[in-house]
C-alpha positions in Angstrom: 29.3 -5.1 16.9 27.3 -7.7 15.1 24.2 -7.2 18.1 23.9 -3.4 16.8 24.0 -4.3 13.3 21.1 -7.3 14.1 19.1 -4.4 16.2 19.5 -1.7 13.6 18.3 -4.2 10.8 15.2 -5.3 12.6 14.8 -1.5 13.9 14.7 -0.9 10.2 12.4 -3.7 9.2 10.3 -2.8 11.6 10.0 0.7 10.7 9.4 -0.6 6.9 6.3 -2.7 8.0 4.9 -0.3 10.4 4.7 2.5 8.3 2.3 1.4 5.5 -0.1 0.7 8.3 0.4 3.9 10.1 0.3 6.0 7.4 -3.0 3.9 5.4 -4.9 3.2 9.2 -4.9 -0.3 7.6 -4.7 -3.8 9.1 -2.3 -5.2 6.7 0.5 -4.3 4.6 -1.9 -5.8 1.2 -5.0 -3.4 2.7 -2.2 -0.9 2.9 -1.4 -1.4 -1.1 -4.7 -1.1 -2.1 -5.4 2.2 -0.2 -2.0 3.7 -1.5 -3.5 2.6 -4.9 -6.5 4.2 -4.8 -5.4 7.5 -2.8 -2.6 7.8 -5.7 -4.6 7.4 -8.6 -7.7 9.4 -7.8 -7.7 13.2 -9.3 -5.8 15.4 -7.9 -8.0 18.5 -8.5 -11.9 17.0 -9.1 -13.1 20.2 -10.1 -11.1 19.8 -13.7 -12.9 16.7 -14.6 -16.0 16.0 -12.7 -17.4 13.0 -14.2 -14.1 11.3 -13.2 -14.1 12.5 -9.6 -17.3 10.9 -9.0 -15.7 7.6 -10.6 -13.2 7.3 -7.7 -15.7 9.0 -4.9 -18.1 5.8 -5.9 -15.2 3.3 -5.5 -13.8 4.9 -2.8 -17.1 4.3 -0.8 -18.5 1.3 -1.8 -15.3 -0.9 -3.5 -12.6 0.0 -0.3 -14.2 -1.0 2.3 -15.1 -4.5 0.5 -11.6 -5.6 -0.2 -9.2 -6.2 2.7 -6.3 -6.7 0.6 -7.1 -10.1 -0.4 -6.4 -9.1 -4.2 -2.9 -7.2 -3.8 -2.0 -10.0 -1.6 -3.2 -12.3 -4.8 -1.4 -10.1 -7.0 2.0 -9.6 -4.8 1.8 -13.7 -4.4 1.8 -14.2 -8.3 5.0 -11.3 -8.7 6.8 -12.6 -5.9 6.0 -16.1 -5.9 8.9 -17.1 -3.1 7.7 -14.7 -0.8 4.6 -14.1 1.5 2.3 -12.1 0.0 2.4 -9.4 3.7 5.8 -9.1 2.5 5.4 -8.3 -1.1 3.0 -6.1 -0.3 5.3 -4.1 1.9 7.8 -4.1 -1.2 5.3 -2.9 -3.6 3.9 -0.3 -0.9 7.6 0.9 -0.8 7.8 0.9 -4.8 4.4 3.0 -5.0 5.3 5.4 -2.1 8.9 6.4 -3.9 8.4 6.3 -7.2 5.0 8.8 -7.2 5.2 11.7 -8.9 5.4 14.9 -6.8 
């Protein structure tokens, strides 16, 4: 009994690592972060506000590919201090990905 409950737990764990980098084609739960930030807080529809749309097309193209989630992993490390900053990342990822608006 207590082997299916271990297996089912890091089954589960596993999932809730895994999926950040599937879903963000990321290498790292922090890269992960950062991506989810972006994607969820560029305009939904650019045609309303133009000037802003080019804001996030500019840092999507030149700011992304420069950080490699050095500074989520420097900003999970300072919220969760007792933790590794791969797994605070995941927790924040998790945070972000539920609480979006629809």
């Amino acid at each position: 009994m207590i082997g299916k409950l271990l297996f089912g737990a890091a089954l589960a764990a596993g999932v809730g690592y895994g999926y950040p980098l599937v879903n963000e084609h990321a290498g790292s739960a922090c890269q992960a972060l950062e991506r989810r930030v972006i994607a969820m807080e560029a305009p939904a529809t650019p045609l309303q506000r133009p000037a802003r749309a080019i804001e996030w097309a500019v840092a999507r193209i030149y700011l992304e590919p420069l950080s490699d989630g050095r500074l989520a992993a420097a900003q999970e490390k300072h919220r969760y201090p007792a933790l590794p900053a791969e797994v605070g990342c995941t927790v924040r990822y998790w945070t972000k990905l539920l609480d979006s608006p629809v």
